[in-house]
C-alpha positions in Angstrom: 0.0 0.0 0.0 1.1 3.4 -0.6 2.8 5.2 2.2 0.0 8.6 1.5 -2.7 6.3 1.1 -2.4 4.2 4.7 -1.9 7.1 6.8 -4.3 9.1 5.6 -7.2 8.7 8.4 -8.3 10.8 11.1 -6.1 11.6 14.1 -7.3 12.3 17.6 -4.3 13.7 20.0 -3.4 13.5 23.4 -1.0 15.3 26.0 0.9 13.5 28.3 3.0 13.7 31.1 5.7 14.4 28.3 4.6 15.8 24.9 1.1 15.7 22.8 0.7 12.5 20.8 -1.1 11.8 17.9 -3.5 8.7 17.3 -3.3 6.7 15.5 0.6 6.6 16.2 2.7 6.3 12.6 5.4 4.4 12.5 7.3 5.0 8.7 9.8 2.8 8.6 9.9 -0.4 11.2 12.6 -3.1 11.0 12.1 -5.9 13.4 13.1 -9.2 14.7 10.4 -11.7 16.1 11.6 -14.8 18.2 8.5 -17.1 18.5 8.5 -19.6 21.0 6.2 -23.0 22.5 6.0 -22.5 26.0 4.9 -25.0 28.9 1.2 -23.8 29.4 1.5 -23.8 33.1 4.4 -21.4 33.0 2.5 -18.7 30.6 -0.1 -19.4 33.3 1.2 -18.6 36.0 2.9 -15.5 34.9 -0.6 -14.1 33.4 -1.9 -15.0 36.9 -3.0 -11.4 37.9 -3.5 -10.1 34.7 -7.2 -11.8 34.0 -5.8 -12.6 30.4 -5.7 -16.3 29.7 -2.9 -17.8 27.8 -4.2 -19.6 24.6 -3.7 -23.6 24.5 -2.5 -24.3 21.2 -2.3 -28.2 19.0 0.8 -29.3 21.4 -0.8 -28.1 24.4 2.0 -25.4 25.0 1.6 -21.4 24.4 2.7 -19.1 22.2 5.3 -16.2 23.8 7.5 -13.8 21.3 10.4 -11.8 22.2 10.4 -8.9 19.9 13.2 -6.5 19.4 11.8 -3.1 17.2 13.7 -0.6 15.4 11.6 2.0 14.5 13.6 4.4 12.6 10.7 7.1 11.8 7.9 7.5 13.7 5.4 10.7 14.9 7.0 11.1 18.4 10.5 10.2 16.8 13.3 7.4 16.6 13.6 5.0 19.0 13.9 1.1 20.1 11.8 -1.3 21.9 11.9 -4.8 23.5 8.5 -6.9 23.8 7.9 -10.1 25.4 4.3 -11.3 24.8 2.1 -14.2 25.8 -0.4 -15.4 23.5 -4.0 -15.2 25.1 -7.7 -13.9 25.5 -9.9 -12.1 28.5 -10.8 -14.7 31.1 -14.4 -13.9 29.5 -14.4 -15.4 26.6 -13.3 -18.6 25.1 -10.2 -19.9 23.1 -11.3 -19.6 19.5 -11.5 -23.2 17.9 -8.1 -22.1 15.4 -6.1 -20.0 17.3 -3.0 -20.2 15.2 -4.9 -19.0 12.0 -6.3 -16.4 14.0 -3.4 -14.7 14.4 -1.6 -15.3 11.5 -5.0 -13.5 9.8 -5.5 -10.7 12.0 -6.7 -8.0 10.0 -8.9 -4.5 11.3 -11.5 -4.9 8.3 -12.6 -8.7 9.7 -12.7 -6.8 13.3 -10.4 -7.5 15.9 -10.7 -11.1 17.0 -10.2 -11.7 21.1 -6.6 -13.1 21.0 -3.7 -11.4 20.6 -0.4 -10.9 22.8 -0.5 -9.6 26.1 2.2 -7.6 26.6 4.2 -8.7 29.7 7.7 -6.4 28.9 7.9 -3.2 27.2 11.3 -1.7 27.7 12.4 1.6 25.2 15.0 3.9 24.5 12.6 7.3 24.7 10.9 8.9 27.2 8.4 10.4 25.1 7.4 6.7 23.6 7.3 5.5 27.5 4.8 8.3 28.5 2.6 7.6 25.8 2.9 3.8 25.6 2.1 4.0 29.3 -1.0 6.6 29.3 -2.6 5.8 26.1 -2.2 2.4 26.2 -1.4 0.6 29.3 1.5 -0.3 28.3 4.2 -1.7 31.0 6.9 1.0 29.5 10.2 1.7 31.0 13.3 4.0 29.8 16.6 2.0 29.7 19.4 1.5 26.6 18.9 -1.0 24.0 22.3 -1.8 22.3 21.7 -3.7 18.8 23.0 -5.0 15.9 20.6 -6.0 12.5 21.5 -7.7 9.5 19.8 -9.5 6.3 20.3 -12.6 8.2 22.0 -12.5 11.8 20.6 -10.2 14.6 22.0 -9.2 18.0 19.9 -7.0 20.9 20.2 -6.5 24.6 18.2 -4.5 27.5 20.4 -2.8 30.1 19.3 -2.8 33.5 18.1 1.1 33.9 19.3 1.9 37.5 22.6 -0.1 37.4 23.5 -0.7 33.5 23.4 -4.5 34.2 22.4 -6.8 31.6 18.9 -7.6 31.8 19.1 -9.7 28.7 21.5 -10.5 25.6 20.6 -12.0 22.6 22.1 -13.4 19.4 20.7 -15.0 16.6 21.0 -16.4 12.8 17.8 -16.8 10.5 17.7 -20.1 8.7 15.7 -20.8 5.1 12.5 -19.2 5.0 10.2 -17.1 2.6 8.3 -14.0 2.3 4.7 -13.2 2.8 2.1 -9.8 3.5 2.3 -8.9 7.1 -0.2 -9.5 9.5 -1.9 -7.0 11.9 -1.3 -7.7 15.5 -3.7 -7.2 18.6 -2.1 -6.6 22.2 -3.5 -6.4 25.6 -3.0 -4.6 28.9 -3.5 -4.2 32.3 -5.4 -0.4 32.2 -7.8 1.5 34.3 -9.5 -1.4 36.3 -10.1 -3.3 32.9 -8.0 -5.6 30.4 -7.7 -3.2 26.8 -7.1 -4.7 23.6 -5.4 -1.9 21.0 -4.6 -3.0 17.4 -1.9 -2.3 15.4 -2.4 -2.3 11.2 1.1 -3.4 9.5 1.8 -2.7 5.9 4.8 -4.6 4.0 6.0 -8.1 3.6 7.5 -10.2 6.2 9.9 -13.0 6.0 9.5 -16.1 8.1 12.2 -18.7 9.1 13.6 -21.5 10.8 16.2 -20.6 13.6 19.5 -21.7 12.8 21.1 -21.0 16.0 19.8 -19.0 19.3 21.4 -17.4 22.5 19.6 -15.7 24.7 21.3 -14.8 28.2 20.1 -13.4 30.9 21.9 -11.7 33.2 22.5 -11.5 36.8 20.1 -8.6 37.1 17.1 -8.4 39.9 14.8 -6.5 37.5 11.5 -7.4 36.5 11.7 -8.1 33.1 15.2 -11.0 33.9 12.5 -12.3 36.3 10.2 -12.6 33.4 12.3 -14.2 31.0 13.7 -16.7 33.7 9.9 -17.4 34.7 9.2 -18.7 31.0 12.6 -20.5 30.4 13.4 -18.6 27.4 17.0 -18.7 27.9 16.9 -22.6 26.8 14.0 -22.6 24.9 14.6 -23.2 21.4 12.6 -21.1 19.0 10.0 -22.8 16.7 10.2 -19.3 14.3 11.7 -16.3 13.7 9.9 -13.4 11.5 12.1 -10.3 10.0 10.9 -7.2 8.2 13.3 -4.3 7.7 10.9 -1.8 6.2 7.0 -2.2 7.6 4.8 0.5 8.7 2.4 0.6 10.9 -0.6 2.5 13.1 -0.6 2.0 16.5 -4.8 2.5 16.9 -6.4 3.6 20.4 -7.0 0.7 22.7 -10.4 0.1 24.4 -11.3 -1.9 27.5 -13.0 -5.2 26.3 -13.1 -6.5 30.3 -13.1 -5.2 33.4 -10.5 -6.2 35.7 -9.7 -4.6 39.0 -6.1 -4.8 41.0 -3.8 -5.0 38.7 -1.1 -2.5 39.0 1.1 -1.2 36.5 5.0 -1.7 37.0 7.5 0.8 36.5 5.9 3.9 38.3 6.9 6.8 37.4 6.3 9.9 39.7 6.1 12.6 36.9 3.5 9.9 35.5 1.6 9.5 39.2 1.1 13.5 39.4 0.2 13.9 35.7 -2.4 10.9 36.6 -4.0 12.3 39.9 -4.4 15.8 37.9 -6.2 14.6 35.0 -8.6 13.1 37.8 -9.5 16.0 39.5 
């Protein structure tokens, strides 16, 4: 699609705690680096515990997690980075659709959202401005911290420094193996936001290409922060990855979220006290 012709829809904006936003959020150019794994379902489980979100149960009775490194080299609220891990799954209110792979793989806004899509445990980023906004738009568990990388046609290298010592959180190296080229998919995330769980979707324009992993590392570090926690939680420092997807040119429309269930208790990591002011104003 033409870059004029799929941005070219109605923007509402917002101001946050740091700058006014526009959404939808463009994103011009993306390049990214998906690593898809099967996880034991009791493990997803348990870490979705609180969340109301319940991980989907797919053919092998495991559940789908991806850690996503982003490099989004144009964007409305400017350049930056971003580290995702999401679990695969749907509000405790409704059931597992009966073909939950192809629901993903076919996510598209025209069909309407479906209720899967990747709840979004990790969210570190290199911008403060993409942290207020992921955070107060969204939900979304944001944090500022340095994300050192390395992309190629094939091999791809990433890591997430601890914020408050500079510790390795996480390190990761990989190689692509054989694979092909298809049309991107649109992806659906969920969050944790305002006494409810809120599904936002993101449209993706350009062609993705879809491989075997030749060879994996992924260490974490000796770190005490949330996100090693995570990662250790899930065993995705020996899991071996079933798939890993690469684009180096997509863009995308990150589209306003809206709650879908309520869910009460949950609260946000990663507090941030300009955040918690900005918060308790816009309630008054």
């Amino acid at each position: 699609m033409k870059k004029e012709v799929f941005f070219d829809v109605p923007r509402t904006y917002y101001t946050t705690s740091y700058t006014r936003t526009q959404v939808p959020m463009f994103f011009f150019k993306v390049a990214a680096r998906f690593i898809n794994y099967f996880v034991d379902y009791e493990r997803a489980r348990e870490v979705l515990k609180e969340t109301g979100v319940v991980p989907v149960r797919f053919f092998n009775g495991k559940t789908l997690v991806s850690l996503v490194f982003f490099d989004y080299q144009a964007v409305t609220i400017g350049p930056y980075q971003e580290v995702v891990i999401s679990i695969i799954g749907h509000p405790h209110s409704v059931k597992q659709p009966p073909l939950p792979l192809a629901t993903v793989l076919l996510q598209k806004r025209e069909r309407g959202w479906k209720d899967i899509g990747g709840y979004v445990l990790e969210m570190p980023v290199t911008s403060p401005a993409a942290r207020a906004a992921g955070r107060e738009i969204w939900g979304y568990p944001k944090y500022v911290t340095k994300i050192p990388f390395r992309l190629s046609d094939k091999s791809f290298e990433f890591g997430v420094l601890d914020p408050d010592s500079n510790a390795s959180i996480v390190d990761v190296k990989g190689e692509m193996g054989p694979g092909f080229t298809a049309p991107a998919f649109d992806l659906v995330s969920y969050t944790n936001y305002e006494d409810a769980i809120w599904r936002t979707g993101t449209e993706v324009d350009g062609r993705i290409t879809n491989s075997i992993c030749k060879w994996i590392q992924v260490k974490v570090g000796t770190s005490t922060h949330r996100m090693a926690e995570s990662l250790r939680l899930l065993g995705l420092e020996s899991a071996k990855p079933f798939a890993i997807m690469a684009t180096d040119s997509a863009q995308t429309r990150l589209n306003a979220g809206k709650p879908v269930a309520p869910w009460k208790g949950f609260t946000m990591p990663y507090q941030y006290q300009d955040e918690i002011e900005f918060m308790k104003k816009m309630k008054i």
